[in-house]
Structure formats: structure tokens, C-alpha cells
C-alpha positions as CSV (number, residue, x, y, z in Angstrom):
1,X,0.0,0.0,0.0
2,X,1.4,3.5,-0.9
3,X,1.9,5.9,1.7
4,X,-0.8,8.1,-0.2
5,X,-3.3,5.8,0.7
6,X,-2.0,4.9,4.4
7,X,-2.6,8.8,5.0
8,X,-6.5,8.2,3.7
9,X,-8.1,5.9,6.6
10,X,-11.4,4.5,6.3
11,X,-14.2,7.0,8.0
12,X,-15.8,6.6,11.5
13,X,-18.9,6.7,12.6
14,X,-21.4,9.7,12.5
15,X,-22.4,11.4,16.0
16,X,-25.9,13.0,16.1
17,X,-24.3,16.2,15.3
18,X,-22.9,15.5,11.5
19,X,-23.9,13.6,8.3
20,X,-21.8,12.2,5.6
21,X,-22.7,13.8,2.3
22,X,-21.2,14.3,-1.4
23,X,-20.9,18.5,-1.9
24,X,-19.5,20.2,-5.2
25,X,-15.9,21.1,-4.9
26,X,-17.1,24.9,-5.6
27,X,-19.3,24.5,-2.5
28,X,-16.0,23.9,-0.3
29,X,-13.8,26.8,1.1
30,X,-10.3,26.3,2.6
31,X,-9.7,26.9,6.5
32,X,-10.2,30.3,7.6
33,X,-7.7,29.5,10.5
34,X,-4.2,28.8,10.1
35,X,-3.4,25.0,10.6
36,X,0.0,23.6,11.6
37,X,0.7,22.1,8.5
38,X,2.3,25.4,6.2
39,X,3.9,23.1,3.7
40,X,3.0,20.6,1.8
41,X,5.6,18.6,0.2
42,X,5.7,17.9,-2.8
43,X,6.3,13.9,-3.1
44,X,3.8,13.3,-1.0
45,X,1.3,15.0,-2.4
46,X,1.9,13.8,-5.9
47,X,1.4,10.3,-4.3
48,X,-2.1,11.5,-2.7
49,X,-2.9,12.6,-6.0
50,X,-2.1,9.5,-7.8
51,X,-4.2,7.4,-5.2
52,X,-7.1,10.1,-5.1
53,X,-6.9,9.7,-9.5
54,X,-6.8,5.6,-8.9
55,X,-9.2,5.2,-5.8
56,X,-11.4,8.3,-5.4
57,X,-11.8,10.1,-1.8
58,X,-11.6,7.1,0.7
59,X,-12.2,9.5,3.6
60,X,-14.5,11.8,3.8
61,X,-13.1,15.3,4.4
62,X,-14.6,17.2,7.8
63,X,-16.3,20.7,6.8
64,X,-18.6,22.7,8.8
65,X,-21.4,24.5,6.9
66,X,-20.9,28.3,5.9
67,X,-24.2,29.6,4.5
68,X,-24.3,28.0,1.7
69,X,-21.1,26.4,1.7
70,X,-19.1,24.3,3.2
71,X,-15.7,25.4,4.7
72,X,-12.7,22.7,5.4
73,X,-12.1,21.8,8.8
74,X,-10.0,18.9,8.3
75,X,-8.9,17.6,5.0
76,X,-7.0,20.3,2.7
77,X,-4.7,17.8,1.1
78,X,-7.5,15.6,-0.1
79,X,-9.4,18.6,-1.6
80,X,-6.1,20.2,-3.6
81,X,-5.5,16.6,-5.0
82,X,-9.5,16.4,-5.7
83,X,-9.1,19.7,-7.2
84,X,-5.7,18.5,-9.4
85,X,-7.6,15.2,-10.8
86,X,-10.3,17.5,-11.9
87,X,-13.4,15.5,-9.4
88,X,-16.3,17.9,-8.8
89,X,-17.4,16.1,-5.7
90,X,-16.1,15.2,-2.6
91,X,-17.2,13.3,0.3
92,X,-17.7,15.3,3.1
93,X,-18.8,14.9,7.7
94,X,-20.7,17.8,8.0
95,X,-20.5,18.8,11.6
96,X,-21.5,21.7,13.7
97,X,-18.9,23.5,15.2
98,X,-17.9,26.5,16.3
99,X,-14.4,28.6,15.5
100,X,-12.9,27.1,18.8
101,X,-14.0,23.8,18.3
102,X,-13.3,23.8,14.3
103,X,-9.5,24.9,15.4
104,X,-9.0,22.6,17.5
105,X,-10.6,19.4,15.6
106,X,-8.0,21.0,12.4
107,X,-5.1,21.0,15.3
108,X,-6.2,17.4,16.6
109,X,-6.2,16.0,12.8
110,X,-3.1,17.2,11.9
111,X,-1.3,16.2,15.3
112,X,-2.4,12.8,15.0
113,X,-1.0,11.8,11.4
114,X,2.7,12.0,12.6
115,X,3.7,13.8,9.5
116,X,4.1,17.3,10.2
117,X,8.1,18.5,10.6
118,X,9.2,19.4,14.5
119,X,8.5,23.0,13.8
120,X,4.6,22.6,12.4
121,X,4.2,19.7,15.5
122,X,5.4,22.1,18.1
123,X,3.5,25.9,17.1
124,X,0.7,23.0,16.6
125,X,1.0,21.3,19.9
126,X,0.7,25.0,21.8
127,X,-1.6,26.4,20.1
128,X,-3.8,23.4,21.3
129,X,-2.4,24.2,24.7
130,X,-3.4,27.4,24.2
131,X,-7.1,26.6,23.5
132,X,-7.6,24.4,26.0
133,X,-5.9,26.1,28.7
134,X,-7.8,29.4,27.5
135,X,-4.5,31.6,27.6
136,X,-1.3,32.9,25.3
137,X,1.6,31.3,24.7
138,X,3.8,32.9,27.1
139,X,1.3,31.6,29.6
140,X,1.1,27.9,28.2
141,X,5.2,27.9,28.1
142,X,5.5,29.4,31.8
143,X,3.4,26.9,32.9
144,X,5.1,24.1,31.5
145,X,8.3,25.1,33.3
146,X,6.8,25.6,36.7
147,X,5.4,22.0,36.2
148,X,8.8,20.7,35.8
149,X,10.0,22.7,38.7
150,X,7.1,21.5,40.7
151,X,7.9,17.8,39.8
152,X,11.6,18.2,40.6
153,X,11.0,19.8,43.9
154,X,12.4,23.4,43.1
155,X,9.3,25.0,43.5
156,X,5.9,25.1,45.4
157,X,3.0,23.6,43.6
158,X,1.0,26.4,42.9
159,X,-0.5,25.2,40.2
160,X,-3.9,24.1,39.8
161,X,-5.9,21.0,39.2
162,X,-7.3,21.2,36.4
163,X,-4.8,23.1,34.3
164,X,-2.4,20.2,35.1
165,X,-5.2,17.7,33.5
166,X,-5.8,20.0,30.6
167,X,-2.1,19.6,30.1
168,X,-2.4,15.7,30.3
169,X,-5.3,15.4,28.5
170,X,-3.4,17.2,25.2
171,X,-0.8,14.8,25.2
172,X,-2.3,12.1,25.8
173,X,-4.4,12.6,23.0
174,X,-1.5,13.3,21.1
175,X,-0.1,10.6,22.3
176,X,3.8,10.5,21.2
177,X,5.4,13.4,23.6
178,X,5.1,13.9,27.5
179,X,4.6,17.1,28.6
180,X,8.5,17.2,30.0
181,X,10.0,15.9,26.8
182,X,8.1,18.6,24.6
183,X,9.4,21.3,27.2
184,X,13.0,20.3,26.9
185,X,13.5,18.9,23.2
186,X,10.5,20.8,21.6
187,X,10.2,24.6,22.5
188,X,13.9,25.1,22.4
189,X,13.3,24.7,18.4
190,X,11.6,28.5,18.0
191,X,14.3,30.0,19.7
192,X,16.4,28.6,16.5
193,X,18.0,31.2,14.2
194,X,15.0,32.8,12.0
195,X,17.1,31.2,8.5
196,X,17.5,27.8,10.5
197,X,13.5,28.0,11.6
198,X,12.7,28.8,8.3
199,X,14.4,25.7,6.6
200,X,12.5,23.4,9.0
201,X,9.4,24.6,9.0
202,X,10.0,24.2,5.2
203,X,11.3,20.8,5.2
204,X,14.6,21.4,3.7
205,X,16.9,20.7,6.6
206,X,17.0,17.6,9.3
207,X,16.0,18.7,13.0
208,X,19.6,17.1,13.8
209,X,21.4,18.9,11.8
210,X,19.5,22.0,12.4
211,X,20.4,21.9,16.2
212,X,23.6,21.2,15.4
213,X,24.6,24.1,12.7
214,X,22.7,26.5,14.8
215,X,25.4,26.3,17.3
216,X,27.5,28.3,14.7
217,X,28.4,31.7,16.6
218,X,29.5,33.1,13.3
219,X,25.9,34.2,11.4
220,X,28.0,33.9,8.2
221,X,29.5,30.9,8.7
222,X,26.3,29.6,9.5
223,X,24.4,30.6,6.6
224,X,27.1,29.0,4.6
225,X,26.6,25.7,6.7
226,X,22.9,25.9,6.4
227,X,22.9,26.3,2.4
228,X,25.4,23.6,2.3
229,X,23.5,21.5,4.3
230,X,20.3,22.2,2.7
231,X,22.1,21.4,-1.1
């Protein structure tokens, strides 16, 4: 089985809420929030499009309705290759959801496939933090700190119940990082040189090697390393 058709997984079933329905592909609209995924490479979606041209749309995409139509809560890569094979319908969950909960199923989605680079993962991963824990970033990373503190006896807990579940909950949905291991191998990646950041989030560079050229002290040297690297 391709890896374009491992990434299209056979659909679940509907809650009370949503129906399973084929819509025109000029009724759908792309996300109106930003998603963790900014790239999509290239390979991979060549191979999506050859399984979409072979086998149709195996899984349904998730929208949520917009007037009329239909935007894209989870799914963009299946509607581009829809799009590039030239189909004028697509399967579609309709569900109701609000801009909170459409973010957050998008976030979910894209966590879950094990595909995004470190640097989509990680803005992804606290940006669901954020949601759940109803604060900023700032607040989501200072918390995570005074956890560890907490848990290595360097600090009082002062930290409430259910802001440490909320914490929980996200990785365990997630279900591939601790809390403590996104903390200290994770976050350090966006304080990364912006040229270094940039080649990650783009898939161009290895997070290994990324760590390891950013220890360059010499910002010309380092660009040199990075472009070599990257050829």
C-alpha cells in the first residue's frame, strides 16, 4: 500500500451532530484558521494525487457549513488533489462546530498523522495548549516550566488541578510526547535562528542537523553551513 493511501483511513462513525454527504468542490472553502501544516511537500502530495486519480476520496473530508457552503475543517490535502484530478465532488462529515471547536478538531487532525516536521508539530502542539488552557503562549510555556519545577522539587505547587489535567489530556491525546519531553527537546526549536526556523518549517533541513549548525556563533559561517546543508 502506498503511503498516499495509508494517510486516507477509512471514516468513522457519525455522532448526532454531522452527516456524511457528497458536496460540489465549488461549494468547499479552505480553512479560515491557520493550521500547523504550512507546507506541503511535494512527493507526498503527488502520491495522494495518484491514489485520489486511482481510488477516489476514501475518507470523507470534515467541513462545517458556511451559509451555503461548506468550509474545510479537516482535510486540505485531499481537496487540492480532488481539485488537481479534476473531481467535482467530494465526500464530506458535516459537523456543527464552532471557530474554537473547528480549530482545535484542524489542530487534533493534523497532530495525529505523525507527519508534520518538529517545527509545524510544536506551534501546533501550543496552540492546542493554548485553546484548552484558554491563555497565550507565554502563559502555556511558563506553565510548563513551573510543572517541571514543581515535579523536581524546586518549587511550590502552585498550580492548579485542572490546568495540570488540561495539560495531560493534550498529550495524551497526542499521544507520542510527554509534557516534559516537549518542554525540553521541543520549545527550544523556535528559539532557532529565523534562517534555521525557516528551513524546518520548510522541510529542507534535518531537525539534527538544524540543532547542530545553529550552534555556529559566526551568522556567516552559519548561513554558509545551512545552504550547504540544505544542497
Amino acid at each position: 500500500m502506498s503511503a498516499a493511501m495509508g494517510s486516507q483511513q477509512p471514516p468513522s462513525g457519525s455522532s448526532p451532530l454531522e452527516e456524511v454527504k457528497s458536496v460540489s468542490t465549488e461549494r468547499l472553502i479552505p480553512p479560515k484558521f491557520s493550521q500547523p501544516r504550512r507546507y506541503f511537500d511535494e512527493t507526498q502530495m503527488q502520491q495522494l494525487v495518484a491514489s485520489v486519480r486511482e481510488f477516489g476520496i476514501i475518507q470523507p473530508l470534515l467541513v462545517r457549513p458556511m451559509g451555503d457552503k461548506y468550509e474545510i475543517v479537516a482535510g486540505e490535502r485531499r481537496y487540492r488533489a480532488a481539485l488537481a484530478v479534476g473531481l467535482t465532488s467530494i465526500p464530506v462529515t458535516v459537523r456543527i462546530l464552532n471557530d474554537t471547536e473547528a480549530l482545535e478538531c484542524a489542530l487534533m487532525e493534523n497532530l495525529q498523522r505523525c507527519d508534520l516536521n518538529p517545527v509545524e508539530e510544536t506551534e501546533g502542539i501550543l496552540r492546542l495548549l493554548e485553546l484548552s488552557l484558554d491563555t497565550d503562549r507565554e502563559s502555556v510555556i511558563s506553565l510548563l516550566n513551573r510543572m517541571a519545577k514543581v515535579k523536581r522539587g524546586l518549587a511550590d505547587n502552585v498550580i492548579r488541578q485542572e490546568e495540570q489535567e488540561a495539560i495531560l489530556s493534550v498529550f495524551q491525546s497526542i499521544g507520542r510526547l510527554s509534557s516534559e519531553s516537549f518542554r525540553t527537546n521541543r520549545l527550544p526549536l523556535l528559539n532557532l535562528p529565523e534562517a534555521i526556523l525557516e528551513a524546518l518549517r520548510q522541510g529542507r533541513i534535518e531537525y539534527t542537523k538544524a540543532k547542530t549548525i545553529a550552534r555556529v556563533q559566526d551568522e556567516q559561517f552559519r548561513g554558509e553551513l545551512l545552504e550547504t546543508a540544505i544542497t
